[in-house]
The first five atom37 places (N, CA, C, CB, O) and aatype in JSON, in Angstrom:
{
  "aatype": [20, 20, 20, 20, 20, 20, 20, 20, 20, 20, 20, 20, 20, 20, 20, 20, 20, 20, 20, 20, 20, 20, 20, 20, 20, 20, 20, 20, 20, 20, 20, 20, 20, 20, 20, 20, 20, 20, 20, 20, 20, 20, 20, 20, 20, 20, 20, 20, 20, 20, 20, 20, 20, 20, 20, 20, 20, 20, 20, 20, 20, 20, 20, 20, 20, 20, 20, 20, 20, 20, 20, 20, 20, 20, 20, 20, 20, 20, 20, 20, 20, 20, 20, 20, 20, 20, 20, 20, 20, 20, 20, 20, 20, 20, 20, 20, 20, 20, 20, 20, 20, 20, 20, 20, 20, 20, 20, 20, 20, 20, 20, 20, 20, 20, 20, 20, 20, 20, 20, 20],
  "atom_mask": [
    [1, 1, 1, 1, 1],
    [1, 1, 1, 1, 1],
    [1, 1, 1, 1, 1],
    [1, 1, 1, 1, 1],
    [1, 1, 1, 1, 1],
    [1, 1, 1, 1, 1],
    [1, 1, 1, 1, 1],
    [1, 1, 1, 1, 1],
    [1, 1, 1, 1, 1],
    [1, 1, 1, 1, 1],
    [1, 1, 1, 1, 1],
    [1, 1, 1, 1, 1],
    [1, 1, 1, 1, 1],
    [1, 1, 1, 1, 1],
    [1, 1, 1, 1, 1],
    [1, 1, 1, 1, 1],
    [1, 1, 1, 1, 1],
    [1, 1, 1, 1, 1],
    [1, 1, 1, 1, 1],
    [1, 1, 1, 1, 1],
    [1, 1, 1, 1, 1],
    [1, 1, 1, 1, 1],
    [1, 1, 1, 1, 1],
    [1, 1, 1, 1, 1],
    [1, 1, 1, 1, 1],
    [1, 1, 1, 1, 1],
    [1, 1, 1, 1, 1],
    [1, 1, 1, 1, 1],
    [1, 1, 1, 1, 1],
    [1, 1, 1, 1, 1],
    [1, 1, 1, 1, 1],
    [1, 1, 1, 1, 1],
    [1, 1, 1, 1, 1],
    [1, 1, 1, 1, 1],
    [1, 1, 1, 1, 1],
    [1, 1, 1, 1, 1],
    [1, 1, 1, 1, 1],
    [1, 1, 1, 1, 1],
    [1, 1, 1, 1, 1],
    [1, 1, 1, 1, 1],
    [1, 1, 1, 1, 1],
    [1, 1, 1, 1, 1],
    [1, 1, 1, 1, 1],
    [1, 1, 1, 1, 1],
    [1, 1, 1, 1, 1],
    [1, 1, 1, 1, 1],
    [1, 1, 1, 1, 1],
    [1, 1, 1, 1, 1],
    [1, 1, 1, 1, 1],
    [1, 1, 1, 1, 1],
    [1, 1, 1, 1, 1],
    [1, 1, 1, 1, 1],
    [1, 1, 1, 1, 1],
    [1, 1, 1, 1, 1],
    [1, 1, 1, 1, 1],
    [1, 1, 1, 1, 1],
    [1, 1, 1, 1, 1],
    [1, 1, 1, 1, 1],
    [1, 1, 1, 1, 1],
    [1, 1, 1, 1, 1],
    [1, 1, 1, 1, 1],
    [1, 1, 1, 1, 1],
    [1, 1, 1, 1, 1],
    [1, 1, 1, 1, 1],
    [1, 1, 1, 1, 1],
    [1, 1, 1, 1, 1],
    [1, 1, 1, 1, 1],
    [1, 1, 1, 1, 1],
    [1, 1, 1, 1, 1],
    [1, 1, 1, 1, 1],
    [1, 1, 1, 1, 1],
    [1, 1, 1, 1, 1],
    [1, 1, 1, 1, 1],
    [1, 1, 1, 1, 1],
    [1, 1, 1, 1, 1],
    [1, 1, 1, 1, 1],
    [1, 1, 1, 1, 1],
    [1, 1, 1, 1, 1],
    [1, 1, 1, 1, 1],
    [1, 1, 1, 1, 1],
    [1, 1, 1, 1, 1],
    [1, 1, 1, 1, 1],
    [1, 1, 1, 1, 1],
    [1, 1, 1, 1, 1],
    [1, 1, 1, 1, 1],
    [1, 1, 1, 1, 1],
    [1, 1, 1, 1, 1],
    [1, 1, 1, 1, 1],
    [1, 1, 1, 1, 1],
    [1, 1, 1, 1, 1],
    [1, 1, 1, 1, 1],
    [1, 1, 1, 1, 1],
    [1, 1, 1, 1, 1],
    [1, 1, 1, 1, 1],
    [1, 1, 1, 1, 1],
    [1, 1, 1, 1, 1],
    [1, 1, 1, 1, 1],
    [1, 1, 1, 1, 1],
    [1, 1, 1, 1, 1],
    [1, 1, 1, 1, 1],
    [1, 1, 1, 1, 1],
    [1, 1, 1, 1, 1],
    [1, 1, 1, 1, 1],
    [1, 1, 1, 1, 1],
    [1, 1, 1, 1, 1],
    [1, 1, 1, 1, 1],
    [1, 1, 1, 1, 1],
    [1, 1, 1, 1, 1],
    [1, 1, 1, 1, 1],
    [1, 1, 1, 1, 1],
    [1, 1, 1, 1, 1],
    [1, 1, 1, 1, 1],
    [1, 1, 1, 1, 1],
    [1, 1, 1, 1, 1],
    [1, 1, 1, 1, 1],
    [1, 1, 1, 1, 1],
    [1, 1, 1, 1, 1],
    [1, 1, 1, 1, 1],
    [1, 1, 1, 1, 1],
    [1, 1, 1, 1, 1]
  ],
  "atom_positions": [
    [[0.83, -1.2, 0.0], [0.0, 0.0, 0.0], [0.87, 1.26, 0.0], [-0.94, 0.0, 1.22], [0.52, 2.28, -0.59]],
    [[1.86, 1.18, 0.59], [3.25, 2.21, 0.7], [3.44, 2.39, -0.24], [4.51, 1.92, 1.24], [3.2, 3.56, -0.54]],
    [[3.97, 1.5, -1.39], [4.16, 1.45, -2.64], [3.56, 2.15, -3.62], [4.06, 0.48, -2.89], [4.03, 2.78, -4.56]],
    [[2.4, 1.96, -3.25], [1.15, 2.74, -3.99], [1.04, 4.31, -3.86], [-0.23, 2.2, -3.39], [0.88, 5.15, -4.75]],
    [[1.16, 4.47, -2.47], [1.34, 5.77, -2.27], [2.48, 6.83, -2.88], [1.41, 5.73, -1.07], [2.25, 8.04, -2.99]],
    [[3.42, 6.37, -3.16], [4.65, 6.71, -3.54], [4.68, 6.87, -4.98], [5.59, 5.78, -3.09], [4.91, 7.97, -5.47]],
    [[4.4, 5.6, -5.85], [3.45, 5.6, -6.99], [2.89, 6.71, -7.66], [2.47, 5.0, -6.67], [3.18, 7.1, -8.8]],
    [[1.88, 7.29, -6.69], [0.73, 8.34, -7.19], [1.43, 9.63, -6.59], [-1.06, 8.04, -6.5], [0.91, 10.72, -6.84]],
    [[2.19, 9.61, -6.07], [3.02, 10.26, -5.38], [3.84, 10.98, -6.84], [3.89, 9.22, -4.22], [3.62, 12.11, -7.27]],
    [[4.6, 10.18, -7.31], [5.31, 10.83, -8.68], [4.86, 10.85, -9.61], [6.29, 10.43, -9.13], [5.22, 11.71, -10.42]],
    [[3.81, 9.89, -9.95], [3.24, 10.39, -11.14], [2.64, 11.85, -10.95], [2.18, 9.41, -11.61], [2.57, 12.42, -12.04]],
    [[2.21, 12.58, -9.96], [1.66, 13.61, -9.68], [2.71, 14.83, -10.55], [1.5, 13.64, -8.03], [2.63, 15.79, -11.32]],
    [[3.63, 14.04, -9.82], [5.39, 15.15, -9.75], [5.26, 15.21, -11.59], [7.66, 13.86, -8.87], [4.97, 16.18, -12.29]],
    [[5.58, 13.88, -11.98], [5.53, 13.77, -13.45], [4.52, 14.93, -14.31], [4.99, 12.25, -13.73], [4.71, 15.33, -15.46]],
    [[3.38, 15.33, -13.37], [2.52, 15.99, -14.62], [3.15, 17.8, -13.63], [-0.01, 15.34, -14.73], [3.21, 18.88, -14.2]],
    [[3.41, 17.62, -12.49], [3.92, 19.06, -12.05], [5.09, 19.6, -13.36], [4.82, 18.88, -10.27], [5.05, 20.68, -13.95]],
    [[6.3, 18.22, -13.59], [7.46, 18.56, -13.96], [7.0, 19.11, -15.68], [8.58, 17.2, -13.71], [7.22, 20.12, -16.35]],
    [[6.48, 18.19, -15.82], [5.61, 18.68, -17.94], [5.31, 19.97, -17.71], [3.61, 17.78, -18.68], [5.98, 20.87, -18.22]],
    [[4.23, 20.22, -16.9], [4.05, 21.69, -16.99], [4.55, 22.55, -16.85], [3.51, 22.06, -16.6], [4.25, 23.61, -17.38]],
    [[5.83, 22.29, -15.78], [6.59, 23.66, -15.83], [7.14, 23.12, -17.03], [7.7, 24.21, -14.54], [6.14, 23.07, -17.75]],
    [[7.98, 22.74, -17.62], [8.79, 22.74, -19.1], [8.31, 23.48, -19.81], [8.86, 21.58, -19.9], [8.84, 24.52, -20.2]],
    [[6.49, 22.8, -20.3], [5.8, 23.57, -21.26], [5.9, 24.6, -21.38], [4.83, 23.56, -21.29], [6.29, 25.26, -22.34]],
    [[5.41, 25.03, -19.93], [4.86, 26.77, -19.85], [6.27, 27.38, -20.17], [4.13, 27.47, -18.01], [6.44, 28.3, -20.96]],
    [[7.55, 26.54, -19.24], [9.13, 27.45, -19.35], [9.33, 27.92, -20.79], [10.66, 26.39, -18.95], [9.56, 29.08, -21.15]],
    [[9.16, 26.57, -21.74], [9.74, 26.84, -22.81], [8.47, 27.61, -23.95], [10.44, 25.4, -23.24], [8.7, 27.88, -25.13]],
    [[7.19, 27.83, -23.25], [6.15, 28.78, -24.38], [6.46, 30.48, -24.0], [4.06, 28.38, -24.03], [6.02, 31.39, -24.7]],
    [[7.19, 30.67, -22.9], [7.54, 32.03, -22.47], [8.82, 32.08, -22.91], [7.41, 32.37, -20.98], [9.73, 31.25, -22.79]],
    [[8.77, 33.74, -23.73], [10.2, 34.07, -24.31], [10.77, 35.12, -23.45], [10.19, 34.6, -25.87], [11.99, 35.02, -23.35]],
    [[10.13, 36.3, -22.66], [10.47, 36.91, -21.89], [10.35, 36.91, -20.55], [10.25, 37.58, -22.23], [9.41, 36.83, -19.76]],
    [[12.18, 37.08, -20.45], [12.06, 36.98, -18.69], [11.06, 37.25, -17.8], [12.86, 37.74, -18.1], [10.77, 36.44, -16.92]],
    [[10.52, 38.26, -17.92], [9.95, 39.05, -17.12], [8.38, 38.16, -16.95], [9.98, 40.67, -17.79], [7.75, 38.23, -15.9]],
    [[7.9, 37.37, -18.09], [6.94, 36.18, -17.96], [7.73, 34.83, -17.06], [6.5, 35.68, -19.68], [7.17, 34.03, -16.32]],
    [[8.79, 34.89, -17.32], [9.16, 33.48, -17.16], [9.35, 33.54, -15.62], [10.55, 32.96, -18.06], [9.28, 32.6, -14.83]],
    [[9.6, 34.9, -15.36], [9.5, 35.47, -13.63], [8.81, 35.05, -12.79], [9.1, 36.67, -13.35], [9.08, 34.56, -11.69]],
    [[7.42, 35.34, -13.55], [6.08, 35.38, -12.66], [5.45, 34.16, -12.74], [5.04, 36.45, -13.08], [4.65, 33.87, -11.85]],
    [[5.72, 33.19, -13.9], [5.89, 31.89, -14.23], [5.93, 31.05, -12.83], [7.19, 31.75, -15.11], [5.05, 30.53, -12.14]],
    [[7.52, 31.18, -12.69], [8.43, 30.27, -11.94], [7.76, 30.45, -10.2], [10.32, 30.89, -12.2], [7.81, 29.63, -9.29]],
    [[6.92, 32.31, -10.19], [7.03, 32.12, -8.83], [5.34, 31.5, -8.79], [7.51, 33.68, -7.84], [4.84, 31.25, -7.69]],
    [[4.72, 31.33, -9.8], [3.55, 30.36, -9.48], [4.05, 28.88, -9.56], [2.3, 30.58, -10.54], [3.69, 28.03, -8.74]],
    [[4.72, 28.69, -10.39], [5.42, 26.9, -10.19], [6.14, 26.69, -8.85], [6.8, 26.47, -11.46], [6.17, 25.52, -8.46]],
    [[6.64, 27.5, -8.18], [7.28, 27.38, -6.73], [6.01, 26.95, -5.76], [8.02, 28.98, -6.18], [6.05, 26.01, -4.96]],
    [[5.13, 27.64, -5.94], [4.37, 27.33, -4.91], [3.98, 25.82, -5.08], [3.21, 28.27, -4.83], [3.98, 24.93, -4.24]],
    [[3.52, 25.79, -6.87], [2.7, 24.29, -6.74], [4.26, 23.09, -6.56], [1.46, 23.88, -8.71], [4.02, 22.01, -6.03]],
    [[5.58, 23.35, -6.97], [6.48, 22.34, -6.24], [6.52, 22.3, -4.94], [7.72, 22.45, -6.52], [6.7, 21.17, -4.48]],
    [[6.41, 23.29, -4.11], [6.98, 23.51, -2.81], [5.29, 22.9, -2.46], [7.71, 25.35, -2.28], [5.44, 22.31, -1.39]],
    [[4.54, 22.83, -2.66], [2.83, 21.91, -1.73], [3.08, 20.61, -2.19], [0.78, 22.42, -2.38], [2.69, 19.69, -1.48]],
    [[3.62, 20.38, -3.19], [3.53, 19.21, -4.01], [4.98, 18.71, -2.51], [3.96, 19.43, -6.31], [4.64, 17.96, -1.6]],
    [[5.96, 19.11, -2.56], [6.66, 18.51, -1.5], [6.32, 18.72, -0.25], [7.81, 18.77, -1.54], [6.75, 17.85, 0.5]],
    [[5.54, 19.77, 0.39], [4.89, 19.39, 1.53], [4.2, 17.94, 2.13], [4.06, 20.19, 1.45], [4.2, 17.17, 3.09]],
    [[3.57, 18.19, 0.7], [2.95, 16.7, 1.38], [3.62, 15.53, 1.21], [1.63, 16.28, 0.86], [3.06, 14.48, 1.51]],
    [[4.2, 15.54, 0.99], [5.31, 14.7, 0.41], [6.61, 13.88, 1.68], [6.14, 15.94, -0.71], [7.24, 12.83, 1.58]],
    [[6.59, 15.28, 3.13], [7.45, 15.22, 3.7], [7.2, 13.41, 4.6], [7.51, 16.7, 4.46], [7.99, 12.62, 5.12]],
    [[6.65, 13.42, 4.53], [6.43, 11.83, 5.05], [6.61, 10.97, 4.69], [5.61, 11.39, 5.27], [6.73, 9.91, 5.31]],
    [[6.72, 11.25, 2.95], [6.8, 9.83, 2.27], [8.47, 10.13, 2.2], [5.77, 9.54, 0.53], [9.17, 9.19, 2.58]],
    [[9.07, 11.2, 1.8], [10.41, 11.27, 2.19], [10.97, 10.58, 3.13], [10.67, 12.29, 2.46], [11.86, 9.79, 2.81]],
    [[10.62, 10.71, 4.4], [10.94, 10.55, 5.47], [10.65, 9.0, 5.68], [10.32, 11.52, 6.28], [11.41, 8.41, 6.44]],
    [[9.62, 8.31, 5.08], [9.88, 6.69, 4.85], [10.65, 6.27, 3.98], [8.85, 5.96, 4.53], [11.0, 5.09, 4.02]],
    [[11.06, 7.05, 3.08], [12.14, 6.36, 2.13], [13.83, 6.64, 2.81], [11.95, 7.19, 0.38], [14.68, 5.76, 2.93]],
    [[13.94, 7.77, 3.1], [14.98, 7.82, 4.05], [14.91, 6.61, 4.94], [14.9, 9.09, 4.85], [15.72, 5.73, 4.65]],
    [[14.24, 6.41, 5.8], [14.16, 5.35, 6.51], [14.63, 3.82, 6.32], [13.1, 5.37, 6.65], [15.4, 3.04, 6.88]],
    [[13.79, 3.84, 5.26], [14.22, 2.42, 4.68], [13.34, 1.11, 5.04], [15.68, 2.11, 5.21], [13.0, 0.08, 4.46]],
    [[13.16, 1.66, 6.23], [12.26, 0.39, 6.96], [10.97, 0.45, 6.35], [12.01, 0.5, 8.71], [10.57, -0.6, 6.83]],
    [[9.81, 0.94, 5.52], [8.4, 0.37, 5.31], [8.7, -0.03, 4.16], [7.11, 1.26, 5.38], [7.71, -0.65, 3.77]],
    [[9.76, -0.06, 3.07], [9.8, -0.17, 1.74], [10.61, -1.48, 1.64], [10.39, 1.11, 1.01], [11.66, -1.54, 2.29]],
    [[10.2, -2.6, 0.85], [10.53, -3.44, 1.13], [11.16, -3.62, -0.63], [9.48, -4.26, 1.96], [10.71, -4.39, -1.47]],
    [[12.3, -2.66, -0.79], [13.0, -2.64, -2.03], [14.51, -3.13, -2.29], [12.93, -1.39, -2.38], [15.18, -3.04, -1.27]],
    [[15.13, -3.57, -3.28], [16.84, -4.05, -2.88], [17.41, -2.84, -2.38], [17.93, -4.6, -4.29], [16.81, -1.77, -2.43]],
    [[18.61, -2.98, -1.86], [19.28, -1.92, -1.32], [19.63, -0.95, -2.35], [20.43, -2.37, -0.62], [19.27, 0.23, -2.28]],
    [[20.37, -1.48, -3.39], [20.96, -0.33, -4.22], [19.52, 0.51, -4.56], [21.89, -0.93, -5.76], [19.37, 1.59, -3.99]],
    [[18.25, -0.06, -5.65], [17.14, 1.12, -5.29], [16.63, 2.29, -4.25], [16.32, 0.6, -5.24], [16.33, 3.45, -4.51]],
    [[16.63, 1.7, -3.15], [16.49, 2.21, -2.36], [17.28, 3.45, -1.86], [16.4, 1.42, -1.84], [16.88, 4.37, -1.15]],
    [[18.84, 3.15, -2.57], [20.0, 4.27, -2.12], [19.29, 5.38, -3.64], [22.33, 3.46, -2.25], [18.95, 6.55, -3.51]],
    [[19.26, 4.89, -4.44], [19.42, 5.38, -5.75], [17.63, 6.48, -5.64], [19.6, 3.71, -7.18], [17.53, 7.52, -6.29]],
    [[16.59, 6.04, -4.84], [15.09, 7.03, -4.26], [15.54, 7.47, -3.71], [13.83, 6.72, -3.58], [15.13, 8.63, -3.75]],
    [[16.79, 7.28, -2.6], [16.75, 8.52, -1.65], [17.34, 9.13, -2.52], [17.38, 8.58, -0.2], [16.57, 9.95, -3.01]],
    [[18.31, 9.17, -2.98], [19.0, 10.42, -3.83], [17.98, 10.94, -4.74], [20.35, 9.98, -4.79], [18.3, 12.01, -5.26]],
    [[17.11, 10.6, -4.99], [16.33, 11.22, -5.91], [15.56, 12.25, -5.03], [15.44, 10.2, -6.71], [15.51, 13.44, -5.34]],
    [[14.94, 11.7, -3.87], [14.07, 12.69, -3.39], [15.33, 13.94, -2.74], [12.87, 11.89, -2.1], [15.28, 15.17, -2.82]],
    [[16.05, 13.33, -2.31], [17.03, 14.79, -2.18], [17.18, 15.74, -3.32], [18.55, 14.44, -1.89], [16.99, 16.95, -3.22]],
    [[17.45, 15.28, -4.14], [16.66, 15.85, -5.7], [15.55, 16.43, -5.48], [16.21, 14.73, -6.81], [15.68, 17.64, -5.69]],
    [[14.66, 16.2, -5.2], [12.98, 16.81, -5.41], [13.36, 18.31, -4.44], [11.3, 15.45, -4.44], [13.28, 19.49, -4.77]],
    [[13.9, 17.53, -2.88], [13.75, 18.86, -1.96], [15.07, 20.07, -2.18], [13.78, 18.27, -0.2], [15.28, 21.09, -1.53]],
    [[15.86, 19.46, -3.42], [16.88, 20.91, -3.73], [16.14, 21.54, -5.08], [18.87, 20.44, -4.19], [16.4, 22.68, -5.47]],
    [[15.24, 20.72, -5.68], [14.15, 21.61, -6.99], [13.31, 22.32, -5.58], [12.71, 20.2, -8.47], [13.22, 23.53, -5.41]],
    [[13.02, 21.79, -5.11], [12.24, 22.93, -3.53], [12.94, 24.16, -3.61], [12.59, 22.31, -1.56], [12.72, 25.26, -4.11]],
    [[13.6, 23.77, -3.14], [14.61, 25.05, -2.61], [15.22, 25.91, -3.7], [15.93, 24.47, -1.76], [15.47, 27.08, -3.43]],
    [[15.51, 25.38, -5.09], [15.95, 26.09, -5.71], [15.4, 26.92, -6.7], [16.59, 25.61, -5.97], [15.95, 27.88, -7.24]],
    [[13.86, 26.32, -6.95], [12.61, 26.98, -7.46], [12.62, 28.21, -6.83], [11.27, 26.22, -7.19], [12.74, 29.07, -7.7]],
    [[12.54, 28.79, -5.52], [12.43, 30.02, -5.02], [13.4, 30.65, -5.19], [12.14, 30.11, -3.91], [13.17, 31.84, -4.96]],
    [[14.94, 30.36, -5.63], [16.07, 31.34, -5.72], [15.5, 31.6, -6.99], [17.71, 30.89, -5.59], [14.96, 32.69, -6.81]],
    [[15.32, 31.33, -7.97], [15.18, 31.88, -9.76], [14.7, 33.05, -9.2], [13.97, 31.0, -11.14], [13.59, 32.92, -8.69]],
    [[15.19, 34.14, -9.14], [14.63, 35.58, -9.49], [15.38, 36.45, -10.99], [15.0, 36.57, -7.96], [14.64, 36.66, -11.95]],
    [[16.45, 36.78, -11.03], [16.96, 37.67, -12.17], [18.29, 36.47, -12.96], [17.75, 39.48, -11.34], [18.9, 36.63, -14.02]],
    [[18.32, 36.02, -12.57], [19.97, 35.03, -12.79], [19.23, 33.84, -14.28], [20.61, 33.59, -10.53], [18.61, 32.83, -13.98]],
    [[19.45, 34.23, -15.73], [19.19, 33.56, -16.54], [19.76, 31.76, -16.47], [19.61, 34.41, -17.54], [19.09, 30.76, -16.71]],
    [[21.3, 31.88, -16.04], [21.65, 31.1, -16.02], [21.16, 30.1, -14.66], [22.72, 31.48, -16.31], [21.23, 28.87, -14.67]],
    [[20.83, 30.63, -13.9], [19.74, 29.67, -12.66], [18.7, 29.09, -13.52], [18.77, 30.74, -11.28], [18.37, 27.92, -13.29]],
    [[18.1, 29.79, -14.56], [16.89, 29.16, -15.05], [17.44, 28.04, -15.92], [15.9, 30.17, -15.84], [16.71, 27.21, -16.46]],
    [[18.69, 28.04, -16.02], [18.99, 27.27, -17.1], [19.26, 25.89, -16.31], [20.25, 27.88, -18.03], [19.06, 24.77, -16.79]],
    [[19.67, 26.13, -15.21], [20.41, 25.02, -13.82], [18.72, 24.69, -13.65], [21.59, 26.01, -11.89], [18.5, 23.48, -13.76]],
    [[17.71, 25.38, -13.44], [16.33, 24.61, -12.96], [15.76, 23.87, -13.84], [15.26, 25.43, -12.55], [15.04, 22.91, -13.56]],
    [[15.99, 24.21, -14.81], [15.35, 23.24, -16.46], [16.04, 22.28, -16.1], [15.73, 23.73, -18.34], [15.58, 21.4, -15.38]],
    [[17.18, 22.28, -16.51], [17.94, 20.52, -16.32], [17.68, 20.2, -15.28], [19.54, 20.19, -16.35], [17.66, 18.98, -15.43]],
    [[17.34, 20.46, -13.84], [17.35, 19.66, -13.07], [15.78, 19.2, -13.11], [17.97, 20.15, -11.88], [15.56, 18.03, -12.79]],
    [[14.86, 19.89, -13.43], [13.61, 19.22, -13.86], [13.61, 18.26, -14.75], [12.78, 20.01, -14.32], [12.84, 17.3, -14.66]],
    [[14.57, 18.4, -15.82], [14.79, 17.53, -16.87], [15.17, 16.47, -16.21], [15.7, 17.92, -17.89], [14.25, 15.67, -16.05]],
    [[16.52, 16.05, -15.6], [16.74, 15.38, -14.9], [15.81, 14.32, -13.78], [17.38, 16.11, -14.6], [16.14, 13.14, -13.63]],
    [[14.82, 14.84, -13.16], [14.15, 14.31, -12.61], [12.75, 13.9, -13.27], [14.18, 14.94, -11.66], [11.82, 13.27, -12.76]],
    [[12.87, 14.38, -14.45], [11.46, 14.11, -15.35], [11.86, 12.7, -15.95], [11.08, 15.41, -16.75], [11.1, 11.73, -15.89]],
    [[13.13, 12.67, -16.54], [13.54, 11.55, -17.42], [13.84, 10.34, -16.19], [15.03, 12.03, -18.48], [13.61, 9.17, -16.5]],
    [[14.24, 10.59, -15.09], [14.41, 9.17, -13.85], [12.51, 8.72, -13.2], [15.74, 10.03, -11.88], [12.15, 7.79, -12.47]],
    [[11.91, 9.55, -13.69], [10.45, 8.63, -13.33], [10.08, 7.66, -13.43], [9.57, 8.79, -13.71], [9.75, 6.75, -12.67]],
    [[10.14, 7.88, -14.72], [9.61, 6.09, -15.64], [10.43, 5.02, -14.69], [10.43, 5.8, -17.86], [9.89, 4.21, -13.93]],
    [[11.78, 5.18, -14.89], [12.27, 3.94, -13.75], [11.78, 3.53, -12.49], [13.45, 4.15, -13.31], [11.48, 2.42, -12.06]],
    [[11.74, 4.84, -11.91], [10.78, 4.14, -10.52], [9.44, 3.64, -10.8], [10.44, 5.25, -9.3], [9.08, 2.64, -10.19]],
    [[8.44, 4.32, -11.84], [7.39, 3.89, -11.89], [7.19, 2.23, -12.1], [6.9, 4.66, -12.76], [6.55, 1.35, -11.53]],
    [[8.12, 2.33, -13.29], [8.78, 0.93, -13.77], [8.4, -0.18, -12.52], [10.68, 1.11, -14.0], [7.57, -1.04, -12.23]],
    [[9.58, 0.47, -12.03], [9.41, -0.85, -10.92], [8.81, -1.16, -9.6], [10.44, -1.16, -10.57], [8.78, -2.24, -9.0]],
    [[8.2, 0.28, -9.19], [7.35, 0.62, -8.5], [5.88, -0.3, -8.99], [7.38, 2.15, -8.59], [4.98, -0.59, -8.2]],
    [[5.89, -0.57, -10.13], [4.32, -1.55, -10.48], [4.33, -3.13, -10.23], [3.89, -1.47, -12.28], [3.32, -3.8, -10.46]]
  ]
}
């Protein structure tokens, strides 16, 4: 049932991460891509709120009954999720930050499928 939760858990993330791309890459001026990013902050930063628990069981280790190396390879990911947290709210004027937040969305958009993968 853990499993499950976790599951619906990223696929969620999966349709958060599409949309910011979309919208990133249909805006040509900063000054959109501004006001953009600080409505996508909020919906990453709730999207990991609730989230802080299921973190906090995968850190753990103990309810997930996955091989070890997976298990090392989710936590690093969700440490991933909570530095797109944190780093969603620095994008203010710095082009090249926006360029560091794309890839790292990219980055975490393209490692889904694997967990989902085997998450089923």
């Amino acid at each position: 049932m853990k499993l499950m939760h976790l599951k619906q858990f990223l696929l969620k993330l999966k349709w958060v991460f599409h949309l910011q791309l979309l919208q990133v890459q249909e805006k040509n001026h900063w000054y959109q891509r501004e006001l953009l990013e600080i409505k996508l902050a909020g919906l990453v930063s709730k999207s990991l709120q609730l989230s802080q628990r299921r973190i906090s069981m995968i850190k753990s280790q103990k309810n997930l009954h996955l091989p070890a190396f997976l298990q090392v390879h989710l936590q690093q990911y969700m440490m991933h999720l909570v530095l797109l947290g944190s780093h969603t709210w620095r994008i203010t004027q710095m082009q090249t930050q926006m360029v560091e937040h794309t890839s790292l969305v990219m980055f975490l958009l393209l490692q889904l499928p694997i967990f989902l993968m085997i998450l089923d």
